[in-house]
BALOBA-1460 file (C-alpha; in Angstrom, 3 decimals):
// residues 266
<rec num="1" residu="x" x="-0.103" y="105.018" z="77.431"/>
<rec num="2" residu="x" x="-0.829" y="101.380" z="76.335"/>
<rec num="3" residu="x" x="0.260" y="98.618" z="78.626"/>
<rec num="4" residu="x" x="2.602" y="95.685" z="77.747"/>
<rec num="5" residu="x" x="1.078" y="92.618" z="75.608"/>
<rec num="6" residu="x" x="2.020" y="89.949" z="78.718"/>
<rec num="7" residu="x" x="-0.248" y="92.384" z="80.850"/>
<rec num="8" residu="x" x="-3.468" y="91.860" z="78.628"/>
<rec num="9" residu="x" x="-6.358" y="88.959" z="78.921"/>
<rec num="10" residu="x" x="-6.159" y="88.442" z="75.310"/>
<rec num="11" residu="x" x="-2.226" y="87.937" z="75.210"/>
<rec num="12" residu="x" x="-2.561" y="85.635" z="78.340"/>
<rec num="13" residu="x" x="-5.129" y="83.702" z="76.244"/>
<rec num="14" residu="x" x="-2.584" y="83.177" z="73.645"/>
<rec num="15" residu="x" x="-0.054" y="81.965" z="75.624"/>
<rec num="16" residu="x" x="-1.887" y="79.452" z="77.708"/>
<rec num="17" residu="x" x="-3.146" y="78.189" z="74.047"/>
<rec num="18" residu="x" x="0.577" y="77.782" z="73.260"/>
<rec num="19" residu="x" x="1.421" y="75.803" z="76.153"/>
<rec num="20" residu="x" x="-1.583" y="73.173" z="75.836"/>
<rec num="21" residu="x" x="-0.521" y="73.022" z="72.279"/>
<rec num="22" residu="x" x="3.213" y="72.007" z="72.971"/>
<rec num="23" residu="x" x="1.859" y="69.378" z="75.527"/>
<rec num="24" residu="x" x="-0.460" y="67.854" z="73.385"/>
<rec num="25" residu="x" x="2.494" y="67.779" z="70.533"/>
<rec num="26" residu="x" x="4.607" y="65.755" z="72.747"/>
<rec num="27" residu="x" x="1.956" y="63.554" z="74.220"/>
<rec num="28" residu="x" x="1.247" y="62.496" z="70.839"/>
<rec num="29" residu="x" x="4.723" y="62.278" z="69.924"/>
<rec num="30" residu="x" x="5.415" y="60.177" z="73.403"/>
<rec num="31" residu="x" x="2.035" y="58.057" z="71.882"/>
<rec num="32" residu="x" x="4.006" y="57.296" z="69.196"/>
<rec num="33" residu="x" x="7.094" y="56.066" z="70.752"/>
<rec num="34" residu="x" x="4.734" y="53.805" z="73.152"/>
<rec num="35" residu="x" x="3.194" y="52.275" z="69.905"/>
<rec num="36" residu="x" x="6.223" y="51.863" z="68.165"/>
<rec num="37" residu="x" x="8.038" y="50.140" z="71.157"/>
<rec num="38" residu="x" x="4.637" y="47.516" z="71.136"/>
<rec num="39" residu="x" x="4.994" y="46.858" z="67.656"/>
<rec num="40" residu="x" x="8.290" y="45.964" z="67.817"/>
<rec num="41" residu="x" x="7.812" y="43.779" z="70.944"/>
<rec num="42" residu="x" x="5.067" y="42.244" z="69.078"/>
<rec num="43" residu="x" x="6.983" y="41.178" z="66.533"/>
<rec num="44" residu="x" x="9.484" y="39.686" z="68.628"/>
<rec num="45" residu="x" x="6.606" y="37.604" z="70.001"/>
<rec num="46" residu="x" x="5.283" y="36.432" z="67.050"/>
<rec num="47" residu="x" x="9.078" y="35.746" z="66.053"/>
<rec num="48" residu="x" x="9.562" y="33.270" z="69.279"/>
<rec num="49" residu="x" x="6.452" y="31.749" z="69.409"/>
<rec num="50" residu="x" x="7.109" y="30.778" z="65.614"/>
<rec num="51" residu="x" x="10.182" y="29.330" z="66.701"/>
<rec num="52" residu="x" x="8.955" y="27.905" z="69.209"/>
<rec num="53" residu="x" x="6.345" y="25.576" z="66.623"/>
<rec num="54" residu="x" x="9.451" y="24.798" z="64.637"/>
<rec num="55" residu="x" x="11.149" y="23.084" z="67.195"/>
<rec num="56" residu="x" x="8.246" y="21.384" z="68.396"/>
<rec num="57" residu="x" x="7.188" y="19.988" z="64.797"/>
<rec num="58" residu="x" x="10.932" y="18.980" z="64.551"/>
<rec num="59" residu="x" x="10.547" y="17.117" z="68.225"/>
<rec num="60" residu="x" x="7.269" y="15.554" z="67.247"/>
<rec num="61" residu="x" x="8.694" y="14.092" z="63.396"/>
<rec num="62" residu="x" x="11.686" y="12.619" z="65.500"/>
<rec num="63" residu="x" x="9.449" y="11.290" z="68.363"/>
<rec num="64" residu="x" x="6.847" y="9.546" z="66.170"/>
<rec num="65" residu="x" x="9.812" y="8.234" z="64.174"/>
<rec num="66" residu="x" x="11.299" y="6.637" z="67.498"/>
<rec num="67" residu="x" x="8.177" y="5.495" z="68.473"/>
<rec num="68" residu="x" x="7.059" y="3.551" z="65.046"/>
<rec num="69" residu="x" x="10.644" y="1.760" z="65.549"/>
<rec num="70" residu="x" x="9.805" y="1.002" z="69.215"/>
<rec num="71" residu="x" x="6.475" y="-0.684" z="68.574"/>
<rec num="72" residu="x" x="7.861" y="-2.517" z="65.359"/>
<rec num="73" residu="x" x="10.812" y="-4.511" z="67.841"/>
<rec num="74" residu="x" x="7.681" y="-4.711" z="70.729"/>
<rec num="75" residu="x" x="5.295" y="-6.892" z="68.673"/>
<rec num="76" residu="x" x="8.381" y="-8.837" z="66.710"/>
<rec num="77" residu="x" x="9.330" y="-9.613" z="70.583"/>
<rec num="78" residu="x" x="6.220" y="-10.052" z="71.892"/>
<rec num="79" residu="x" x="4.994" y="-12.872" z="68.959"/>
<rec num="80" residu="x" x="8.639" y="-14.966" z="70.040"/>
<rec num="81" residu="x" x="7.942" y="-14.720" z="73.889"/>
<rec num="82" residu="x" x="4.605" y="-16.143" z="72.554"/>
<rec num="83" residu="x" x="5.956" y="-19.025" z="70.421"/>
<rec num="84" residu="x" x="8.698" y="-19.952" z="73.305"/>
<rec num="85" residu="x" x="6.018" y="-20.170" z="75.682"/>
<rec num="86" residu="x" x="3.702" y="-22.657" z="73.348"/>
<rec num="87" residu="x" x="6.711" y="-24.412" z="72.281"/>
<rec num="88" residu="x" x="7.943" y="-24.563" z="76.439"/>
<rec num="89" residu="x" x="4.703" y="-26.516" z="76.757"/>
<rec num="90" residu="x" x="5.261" y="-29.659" z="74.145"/>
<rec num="91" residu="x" x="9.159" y="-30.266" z="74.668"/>
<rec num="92" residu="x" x="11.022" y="-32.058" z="76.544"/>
<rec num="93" residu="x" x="13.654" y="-30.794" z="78.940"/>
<rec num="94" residu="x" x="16.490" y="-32.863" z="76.905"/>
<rec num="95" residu="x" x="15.891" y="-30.931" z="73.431"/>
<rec num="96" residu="x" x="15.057" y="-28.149" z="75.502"/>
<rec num="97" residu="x" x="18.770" y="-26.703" z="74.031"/>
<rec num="98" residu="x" x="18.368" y="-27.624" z="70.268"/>
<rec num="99" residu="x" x="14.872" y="-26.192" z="70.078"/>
<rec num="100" residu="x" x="15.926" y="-23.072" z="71.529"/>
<rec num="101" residu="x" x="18.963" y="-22.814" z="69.800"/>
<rec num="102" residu="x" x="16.225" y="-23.625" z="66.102"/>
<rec num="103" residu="x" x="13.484" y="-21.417" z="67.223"/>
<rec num="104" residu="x" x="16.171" y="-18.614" z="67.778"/>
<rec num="105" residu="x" x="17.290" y="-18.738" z="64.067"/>
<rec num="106" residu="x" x="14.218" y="-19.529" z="62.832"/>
<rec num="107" residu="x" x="13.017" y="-16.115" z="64.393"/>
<rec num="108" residu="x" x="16.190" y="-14.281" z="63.144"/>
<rec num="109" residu="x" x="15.673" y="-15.845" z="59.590"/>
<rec num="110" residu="x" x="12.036" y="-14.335" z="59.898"/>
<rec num="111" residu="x" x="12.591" y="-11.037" z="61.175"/>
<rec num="112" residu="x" x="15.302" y="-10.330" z="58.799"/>
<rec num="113" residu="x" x="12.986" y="-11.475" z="56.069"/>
<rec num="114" residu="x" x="10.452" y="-8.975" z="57.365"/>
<rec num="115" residu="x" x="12.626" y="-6.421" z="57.801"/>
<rec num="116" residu="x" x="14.443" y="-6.601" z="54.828"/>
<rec num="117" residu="x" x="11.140" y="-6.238" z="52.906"/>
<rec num="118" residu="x" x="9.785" y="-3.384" z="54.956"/>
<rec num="119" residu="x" x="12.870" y="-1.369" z="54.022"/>
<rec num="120" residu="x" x="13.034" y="-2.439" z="50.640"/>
<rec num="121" residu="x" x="9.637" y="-0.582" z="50.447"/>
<rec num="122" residu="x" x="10.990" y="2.459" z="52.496"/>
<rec num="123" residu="x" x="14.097" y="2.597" z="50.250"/>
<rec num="124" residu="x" x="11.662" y="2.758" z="46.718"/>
<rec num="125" residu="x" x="9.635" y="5.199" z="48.306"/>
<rec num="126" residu="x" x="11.734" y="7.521" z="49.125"/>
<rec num="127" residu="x" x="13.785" y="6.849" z="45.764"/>
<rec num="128" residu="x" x="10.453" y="8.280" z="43.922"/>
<rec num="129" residu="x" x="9.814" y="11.096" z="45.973"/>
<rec num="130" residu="x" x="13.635" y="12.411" z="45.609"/>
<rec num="131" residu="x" x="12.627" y="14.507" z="42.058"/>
<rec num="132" residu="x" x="9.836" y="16.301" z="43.937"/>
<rec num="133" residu="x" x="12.374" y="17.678" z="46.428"/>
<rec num="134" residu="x" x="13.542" y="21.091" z="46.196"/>
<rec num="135" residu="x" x="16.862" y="21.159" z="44.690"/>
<rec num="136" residu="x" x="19.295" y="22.752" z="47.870"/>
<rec num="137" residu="x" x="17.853" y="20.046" z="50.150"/>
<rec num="138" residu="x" x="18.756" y="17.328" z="46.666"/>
<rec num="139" residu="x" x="22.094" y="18.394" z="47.002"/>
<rec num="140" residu="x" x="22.240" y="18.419" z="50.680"/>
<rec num="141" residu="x" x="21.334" y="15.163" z="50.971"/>
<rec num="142" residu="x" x="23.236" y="13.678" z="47.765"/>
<rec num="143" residu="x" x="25.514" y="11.419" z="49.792"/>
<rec num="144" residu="x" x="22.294" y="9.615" z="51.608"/>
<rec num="145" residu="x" x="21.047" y="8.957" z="48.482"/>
<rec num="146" residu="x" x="23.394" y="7.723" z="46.818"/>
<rec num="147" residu="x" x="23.679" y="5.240" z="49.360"/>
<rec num="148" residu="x" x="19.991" y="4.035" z="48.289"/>
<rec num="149" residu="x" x="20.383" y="0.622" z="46.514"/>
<rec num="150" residu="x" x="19.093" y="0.416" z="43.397"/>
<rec num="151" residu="x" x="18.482" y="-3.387" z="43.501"/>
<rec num="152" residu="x" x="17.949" y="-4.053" z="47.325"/>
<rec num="153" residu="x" x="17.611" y="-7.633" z="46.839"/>
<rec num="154" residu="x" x="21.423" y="-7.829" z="45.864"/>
<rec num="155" residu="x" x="22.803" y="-5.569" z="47.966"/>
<rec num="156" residu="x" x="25.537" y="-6.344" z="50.277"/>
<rec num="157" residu="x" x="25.031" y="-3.586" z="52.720"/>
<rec num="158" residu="x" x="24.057" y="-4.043" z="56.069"/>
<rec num="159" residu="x" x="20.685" y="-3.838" z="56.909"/>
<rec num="160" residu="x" x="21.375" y="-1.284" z="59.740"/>
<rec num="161" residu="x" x="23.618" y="1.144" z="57.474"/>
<rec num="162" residu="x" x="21.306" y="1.128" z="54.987"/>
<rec num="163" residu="x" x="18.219" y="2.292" z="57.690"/>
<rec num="164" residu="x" x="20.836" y="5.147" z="59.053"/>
<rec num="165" residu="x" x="21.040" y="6.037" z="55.346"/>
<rec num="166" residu="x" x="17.229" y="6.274" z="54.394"/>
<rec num="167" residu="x" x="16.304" y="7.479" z="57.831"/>
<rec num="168" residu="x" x="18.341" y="10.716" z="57.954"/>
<rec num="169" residu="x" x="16.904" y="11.273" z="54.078"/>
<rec num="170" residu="x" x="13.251" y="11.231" z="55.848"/>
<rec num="171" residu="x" x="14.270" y="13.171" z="58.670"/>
<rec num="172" residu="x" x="16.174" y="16.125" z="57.035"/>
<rec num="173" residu="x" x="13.386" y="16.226" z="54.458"/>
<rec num="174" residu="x" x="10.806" y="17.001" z="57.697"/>
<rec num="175" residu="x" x="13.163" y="19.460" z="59.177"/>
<rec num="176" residu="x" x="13.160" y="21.473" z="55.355"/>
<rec num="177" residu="x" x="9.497" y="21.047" z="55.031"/>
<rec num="178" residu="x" x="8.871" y="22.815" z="58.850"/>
<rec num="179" residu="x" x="10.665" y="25.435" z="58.210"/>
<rec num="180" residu="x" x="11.625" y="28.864" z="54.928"/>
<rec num="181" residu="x" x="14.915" y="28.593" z="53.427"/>
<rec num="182" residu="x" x="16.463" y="30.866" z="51.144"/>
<rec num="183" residu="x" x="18.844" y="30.328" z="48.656"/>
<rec num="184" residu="x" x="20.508" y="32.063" z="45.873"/>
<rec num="185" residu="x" x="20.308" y="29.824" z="42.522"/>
<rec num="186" residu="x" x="20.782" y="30.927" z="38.845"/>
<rec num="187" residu="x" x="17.567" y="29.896" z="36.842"/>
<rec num="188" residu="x" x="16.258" y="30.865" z="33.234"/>
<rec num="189" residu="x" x="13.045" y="32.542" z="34.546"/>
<rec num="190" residu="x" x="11.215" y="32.896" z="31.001"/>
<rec num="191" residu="x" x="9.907" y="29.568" z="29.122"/>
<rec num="192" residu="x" x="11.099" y="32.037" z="25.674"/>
<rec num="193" residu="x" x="14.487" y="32.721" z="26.646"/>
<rec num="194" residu="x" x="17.281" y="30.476" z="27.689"/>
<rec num="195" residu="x" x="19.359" y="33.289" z="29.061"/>
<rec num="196" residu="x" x="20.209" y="32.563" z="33.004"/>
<rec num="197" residu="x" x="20.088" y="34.883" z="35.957"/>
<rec num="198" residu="x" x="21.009" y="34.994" z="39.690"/>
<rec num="199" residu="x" x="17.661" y="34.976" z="41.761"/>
<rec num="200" residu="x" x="16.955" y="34.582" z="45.302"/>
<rec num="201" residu="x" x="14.653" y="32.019" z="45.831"/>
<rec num="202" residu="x" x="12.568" y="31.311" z="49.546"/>
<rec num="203" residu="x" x="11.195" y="28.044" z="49.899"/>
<rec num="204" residu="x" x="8.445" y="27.705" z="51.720"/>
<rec num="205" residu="x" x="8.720" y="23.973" z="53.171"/>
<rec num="206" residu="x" x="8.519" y="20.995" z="50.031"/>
<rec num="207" residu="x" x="5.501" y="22.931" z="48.472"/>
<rec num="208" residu="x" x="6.071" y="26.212" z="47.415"/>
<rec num="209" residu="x" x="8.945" y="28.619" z="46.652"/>
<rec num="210" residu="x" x="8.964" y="32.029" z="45.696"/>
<rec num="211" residu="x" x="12.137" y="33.588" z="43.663"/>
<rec num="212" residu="x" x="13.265" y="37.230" z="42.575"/>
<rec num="213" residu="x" x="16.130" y="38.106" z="40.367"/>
<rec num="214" residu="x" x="18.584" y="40.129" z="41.682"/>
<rec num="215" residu="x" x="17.571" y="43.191" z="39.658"/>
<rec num="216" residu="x" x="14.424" y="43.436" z="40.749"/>
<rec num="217" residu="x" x="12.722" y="42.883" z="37.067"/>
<rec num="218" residu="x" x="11.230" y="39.395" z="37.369"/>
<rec num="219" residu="x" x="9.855" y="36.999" z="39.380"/>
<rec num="220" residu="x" x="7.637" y="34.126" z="39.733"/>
<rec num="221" residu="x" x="6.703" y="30.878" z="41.973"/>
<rec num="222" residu="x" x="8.181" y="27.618" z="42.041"/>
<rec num="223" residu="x" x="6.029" y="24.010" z="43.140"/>
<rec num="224" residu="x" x="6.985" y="20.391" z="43.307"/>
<rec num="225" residu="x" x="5.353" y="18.205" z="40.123"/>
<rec num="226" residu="x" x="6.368" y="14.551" z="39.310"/>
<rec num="227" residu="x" x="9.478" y="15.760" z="37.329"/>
<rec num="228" residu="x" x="10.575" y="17.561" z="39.762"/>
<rec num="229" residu="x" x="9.795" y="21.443" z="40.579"/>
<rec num="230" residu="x" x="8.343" y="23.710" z="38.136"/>
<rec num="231" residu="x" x="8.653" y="27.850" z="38.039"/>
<rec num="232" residu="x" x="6.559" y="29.843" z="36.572"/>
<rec num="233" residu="x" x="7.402" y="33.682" z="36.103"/>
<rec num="234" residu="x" x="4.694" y="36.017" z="36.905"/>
<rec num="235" residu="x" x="6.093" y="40.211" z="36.458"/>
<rec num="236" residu="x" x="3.204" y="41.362" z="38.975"/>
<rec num="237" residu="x" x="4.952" y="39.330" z="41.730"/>
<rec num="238" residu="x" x="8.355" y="41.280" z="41.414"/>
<rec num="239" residu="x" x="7.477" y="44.048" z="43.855"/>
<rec num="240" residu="x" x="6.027" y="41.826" z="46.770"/>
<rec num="241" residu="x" x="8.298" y="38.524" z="46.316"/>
<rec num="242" residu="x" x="11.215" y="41.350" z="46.539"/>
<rec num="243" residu="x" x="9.689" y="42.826" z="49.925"/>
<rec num="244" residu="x" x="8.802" y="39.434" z="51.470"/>
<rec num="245" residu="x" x="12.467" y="38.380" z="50.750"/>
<rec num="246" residu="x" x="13.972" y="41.259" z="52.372"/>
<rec num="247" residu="x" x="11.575" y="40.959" z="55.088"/>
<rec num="248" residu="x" x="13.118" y="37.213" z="55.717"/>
<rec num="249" residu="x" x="16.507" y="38.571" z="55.401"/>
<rec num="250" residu="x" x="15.790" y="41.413" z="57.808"/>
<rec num="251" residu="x" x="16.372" y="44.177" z="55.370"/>
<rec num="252" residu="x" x="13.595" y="46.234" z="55.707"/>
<rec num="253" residu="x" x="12.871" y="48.459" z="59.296"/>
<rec num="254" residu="x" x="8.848" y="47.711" z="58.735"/>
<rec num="255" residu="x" x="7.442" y="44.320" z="58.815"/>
<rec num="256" residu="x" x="4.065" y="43.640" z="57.222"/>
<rec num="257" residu="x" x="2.124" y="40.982" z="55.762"/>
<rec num="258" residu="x" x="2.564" y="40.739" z="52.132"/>
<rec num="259" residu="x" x="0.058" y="39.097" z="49.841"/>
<rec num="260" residu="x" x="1.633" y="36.095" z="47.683"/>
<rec num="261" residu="x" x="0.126" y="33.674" z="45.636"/>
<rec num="262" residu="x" x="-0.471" y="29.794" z="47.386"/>
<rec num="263" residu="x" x="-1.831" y="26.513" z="45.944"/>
<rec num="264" residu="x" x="-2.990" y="23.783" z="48.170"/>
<rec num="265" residu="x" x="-2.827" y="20.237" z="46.582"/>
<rec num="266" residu="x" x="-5.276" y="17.483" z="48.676"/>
């Protein structure tokens, strides 16, 4: 009479084999949920800690801006405490009032002068580097620059509006360059065909943009020139400037690094 499978060394073998098996299946499936959860909180890492450099960029544009100002008024008031004090030694007490009162607008005249000149240059510059701008943050800032005098010489606009004005052009144009934006635009993306199409378009701070049309058949890269920006379509970019995009717009469950074209200009 033969005895029951469960009684036999062979049989217990086989079961014992079974049971390792099923824990080593769901040790390596808990493996996998441990390694999944890191990735995820890695991401979120690098995520903050990129945030993190934006804000500080934006801090450190707006501090050095506040401090150029700061040391321009310091010197301009340190060369009239100088002057008062050389003129303080020559005078006496009983024009002591008229000098003042002729060394004060003398000083005004000057520093207006100075300043007026010093923003005339500010205003030109930033006049000529308006094309190269990409054209959401153009139109976003539109109404600053319009505000730019052509002929500063003639204009009648305070000298303080007008440094408000140019001012919040420089600033917003260091916030867009520290930072990706994407916009949808409709562009003709083949130098053969005039025929328009809706793309999605990531710039990638005032020097590089990459675009893909909505259907997923073309794309290409866009960079600043003197004219303003120039896009070039390049097919073999349609696959990865479509994945990066969706990536930025979160989606996509995976994020990876995806390979895209840059040009560095000195």
């Amino acid at each position: 009479m033969s005895r029951p499978c469960f009684a036999s060394r062979p049989c217990a073998a086989l079961g014992l084999a079974a049971a390792l098996a099923l824990i080593g299946s769901s040790a390596s499936a808990g493996a996998d949920e441990r390694v999944d959860d890191f990735r995820v909180k890695m991401e979120k890492w690098v995520e903050t800690r990129q945030l993190l450099s934006k804000e500080k960029a934006d801090w450190e544009a707006d501090r050095a801006l506040l401090e150029g100002t700061r040391d321009l008024l310091r010197d301009q008031r340190k060369a009239l405490k100088e002057e008062i004090a050389e003129l303080e030694t020559t005078i006496t007490t009983a024009d002591q009032e008229r000098v003042d009162l002729l060394l004060n607008r003398g000083e005004y005249k000057r520093s207006t002068t100075a300043m007026r000149e010093w923003q005339a240059d500010l205003e030109q510059r930033v006049r000529g580097l308006t094309p190269m701008l990409p054209e959401p943050l153009q139109t976003k800032l539109e109404p600053l620059i319009v505000q730019i005098p052509d002929d500063p010489e003639n204009d009648r606009v305070s000298l303080g509006k007008r440094l408000v004005n140019v001012l919040g052009v420089i600033l917003q144009a260091a916030k867009f360059d520290a930072t990706a934006t994407l916009t949808g635009e409709t562009r003709a993306v083949r130098a053969d065909d005039d025929q328009k199409v809706q793309v999605r378009t990531l710039y990638w701070g005032l020097g590089q943009a990459i675009y893909v049309d909505s259907q997923g058949r073309s794309a290409g890269v866009g960079r600043p020139g003197p004219e303003g920006w120039v896009f070039t379509d390049d097919p073999d970019l349609v696959d990865d400037a479509r994945l990066l995009i969706d990536i930025y717009e979160g989606n996509v469950d995976t994020i990876r690094f995806v390979d895209m074209p840059v040009q560095i200009q000195p």
